[in-house]
C-alpha positions, 0 to 999 in steps of 0.5 A, spaced: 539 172 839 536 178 844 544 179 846 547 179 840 542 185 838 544 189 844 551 187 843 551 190 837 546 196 837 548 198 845 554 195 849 559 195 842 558 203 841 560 204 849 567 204 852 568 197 854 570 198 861 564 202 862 560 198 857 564 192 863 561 195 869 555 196 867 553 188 865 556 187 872 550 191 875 546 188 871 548 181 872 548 183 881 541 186 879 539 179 876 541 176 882 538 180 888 532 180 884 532 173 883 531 173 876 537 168 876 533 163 879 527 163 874 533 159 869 530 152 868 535 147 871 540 144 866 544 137 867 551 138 868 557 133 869 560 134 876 568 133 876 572 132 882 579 135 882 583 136 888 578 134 894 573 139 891 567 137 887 565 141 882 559 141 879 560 142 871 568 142 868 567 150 866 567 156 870 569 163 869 577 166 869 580 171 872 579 178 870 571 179 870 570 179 878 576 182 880 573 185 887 569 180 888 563 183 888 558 178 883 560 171 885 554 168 887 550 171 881 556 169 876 555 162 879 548 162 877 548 163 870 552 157 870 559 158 872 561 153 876 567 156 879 568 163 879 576 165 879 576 173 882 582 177 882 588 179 880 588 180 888 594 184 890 597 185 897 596 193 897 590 197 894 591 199 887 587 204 881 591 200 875 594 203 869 590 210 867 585 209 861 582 208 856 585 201 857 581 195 855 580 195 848 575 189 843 577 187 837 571 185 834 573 182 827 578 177 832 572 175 838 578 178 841 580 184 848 586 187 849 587 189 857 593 193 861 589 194 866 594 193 871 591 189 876 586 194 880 583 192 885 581 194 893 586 190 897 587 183 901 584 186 906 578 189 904 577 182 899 578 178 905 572 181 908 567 180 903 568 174 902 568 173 909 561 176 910 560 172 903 561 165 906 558 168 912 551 168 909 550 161 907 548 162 900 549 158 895 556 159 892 559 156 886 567 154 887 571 160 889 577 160 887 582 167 889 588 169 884 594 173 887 599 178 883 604 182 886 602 189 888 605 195 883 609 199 888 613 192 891 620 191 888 621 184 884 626 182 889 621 183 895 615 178 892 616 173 896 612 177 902 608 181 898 605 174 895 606 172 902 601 177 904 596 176 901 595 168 901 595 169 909 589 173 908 585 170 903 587 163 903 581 163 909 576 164 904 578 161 899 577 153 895 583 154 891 589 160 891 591 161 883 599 164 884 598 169 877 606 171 875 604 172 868 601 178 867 603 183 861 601 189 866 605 189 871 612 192 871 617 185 872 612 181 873 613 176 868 620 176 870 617 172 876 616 165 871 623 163 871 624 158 876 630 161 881 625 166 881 618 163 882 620 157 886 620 161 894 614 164 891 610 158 891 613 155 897 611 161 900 604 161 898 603 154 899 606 155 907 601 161 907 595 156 904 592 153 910 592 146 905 588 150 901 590 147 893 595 151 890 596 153 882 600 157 878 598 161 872 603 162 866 603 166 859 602 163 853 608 166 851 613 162 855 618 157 851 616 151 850 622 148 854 620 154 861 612 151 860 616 144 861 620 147 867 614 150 870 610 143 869 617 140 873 616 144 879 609 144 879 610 137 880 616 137 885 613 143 890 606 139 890 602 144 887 595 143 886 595 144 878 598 149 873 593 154 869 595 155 862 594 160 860 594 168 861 594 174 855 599 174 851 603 179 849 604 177 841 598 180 835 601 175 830 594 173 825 590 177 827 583 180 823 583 186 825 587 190 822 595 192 824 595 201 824 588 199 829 591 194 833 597 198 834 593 204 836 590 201 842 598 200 844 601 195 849 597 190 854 595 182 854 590 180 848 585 175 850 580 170 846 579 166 840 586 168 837 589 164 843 585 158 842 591 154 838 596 156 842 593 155 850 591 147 847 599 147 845 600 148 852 596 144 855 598 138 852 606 140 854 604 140 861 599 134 861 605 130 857 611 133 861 607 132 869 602 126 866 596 125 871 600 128 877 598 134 876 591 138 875 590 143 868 585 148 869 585 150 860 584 157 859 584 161 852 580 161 846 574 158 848 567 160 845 564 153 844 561 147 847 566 144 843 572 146 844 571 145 852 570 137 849 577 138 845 580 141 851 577 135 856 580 130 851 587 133 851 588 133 859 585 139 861 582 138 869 577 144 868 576 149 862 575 157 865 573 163 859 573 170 859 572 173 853 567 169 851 562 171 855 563 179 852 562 176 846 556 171 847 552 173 853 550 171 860 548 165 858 554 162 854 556 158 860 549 155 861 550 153 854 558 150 855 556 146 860 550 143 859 550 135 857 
């Protein structure tokens, strides 16, 4: 109740990526000040999925924490594993601003931010001085993407690269080809194209887990492809799904929607499309190979429907702009 007033009153009224940076102080905040320890314990239901164990099906997608600033204190308000990125090779501001827009009549964003972020480099030690301390950390999962000023054609190293430095810190490496954000990038999910991609990472990931991510734009016959090789290469799993680029039923109404221009739309209106894939790629590989499930999720619910359908793991992202730091708590509790 207490978010949902300052939601409305104060955070809604603020440009969201600046309303963005300043819930992140404030979750850090929380955490160095061991306010987040305060949260009474919550029973949860462990999963093990590819050698890891995890403490609840649950955990934040990729998007939120893209420096790798805020694990731990993410993983304290009930997240049980923490996807940072998109990671790229090289260094990059993203695309100009403004560019992350709410839909609030759809519990919906729109981000073309283009992938900013410090580096491989510069991530790598953090969460090298992170793993260091000996704290307590919910699983890390790392995702990759190819960096703005490196042609399509030379993915395969710039991929490659990152992978090398951050598979060391890493549980689980998330191989993202599905960005609307990125010029070309989507054009790296045919398989020709993404096959050398993902064995370059998987020679790079120290036997650390590999997974892909995919839009939820692909044609049902690509999302079956994908599963395909997936299986054929030993990837760990697919995560399913990024953005999409389609504004079809949406509340909002169209001249605003258009205003805010091109980028990936993110939260309840995917949740259809997201299930529909999910149970593609359970049907097309079976039990070989790991989903992570991600789009649309608000509800406790909703993670059960998914779980049910043949998700491994359940990831959100939107939701918690909407419903606040303890929204994960509340999805995970049993």
């Amino acid at each position: 109740m207490l978010y949902s007033l300052a939601f409305k009153f104060i955070l809604s009224k603020l440009d969201p990526e600046r309303a963005h940076h300043l819930g992140m102080f404030a979750i850090r905040l929380a955490s160095s000040l061991r306010l987040t320890k305060l949260l009474p314990k919550i029973k949860t239901r462990s999963v093990k999925v590819f050698g890891l164990e995890f403490i609840s099906p649950f955990g934040l997608a990729a998007g939120f924490d893209k420096n790798a600033i805020a694990i731990r204190a993410l993983g304290e308000l009930g997240f049980s594993h923490v996807e940072i990125g998109t990671v790229t090779a090289l260094a990059q501001d993203g695309n100009d601003a403004p560019r992350l827009f709410r839909l609030k009549a759809d519990r919906a964003l729109i981000n073309r931010m283009g992938f900013n972020n410090d580096g491989a480099e510069v991530i790598a030690k953090r969460l090298e001085k992170l793993r260091s301390s000996k704290q307590a950390l919910p699983i890390i999962g790392v995702n990759i993407g190819k960096s703005r000023v490196v042609d399509v054609f030379d993915a395969v190293g710039d991929y490659e690269t990152s992978a090398r430095l951050l598979a060391p810190w890493a549980d689980y490496l998330a191989v993202n080809v599905s960005s609307p954000n990125t010029p070309g990038l989507r054009s790296l999910q045919s398989i020709t194209t993404l096959k050398p991609i993902l064995k370059a990472v998987i020679e790079q990931s120290l036997g650390k887990p590999v997974l892909v991510k995919i839009a939820p734009d692909l044609a049902d016959q690509d999302v079956v492809d994908v599963a395909k090789l997936a299986v054929e290469l030993g990837l760990a799993g697919v995560i399913a799904t990024n953005t999409t680029i389609s504004r079809e039923g949406l509340k909002t109404p169209k001249l605003q929607v258009e205003s805010m221009g091109v980028g990936g739309l993110s939260g309840a209106p995917l949740n259809d499309r997201s299930l529909e894939v999910l149970r593609l790629i359970r049907k097309t590989a079976g039990s070989e190979l790991a989903v992570i499930s991600v789009g649309g999720i608000e509800t406790k619910e909703q993670v059960a429907i998914r779980i049910k359908a043949g998700a491994t793991l359940v990831q959100g992202y939107t939701g918690f702009i909407y419903f606040g730091p303890l929204w994960a708590r509340k999805l995970n509790r049993i």
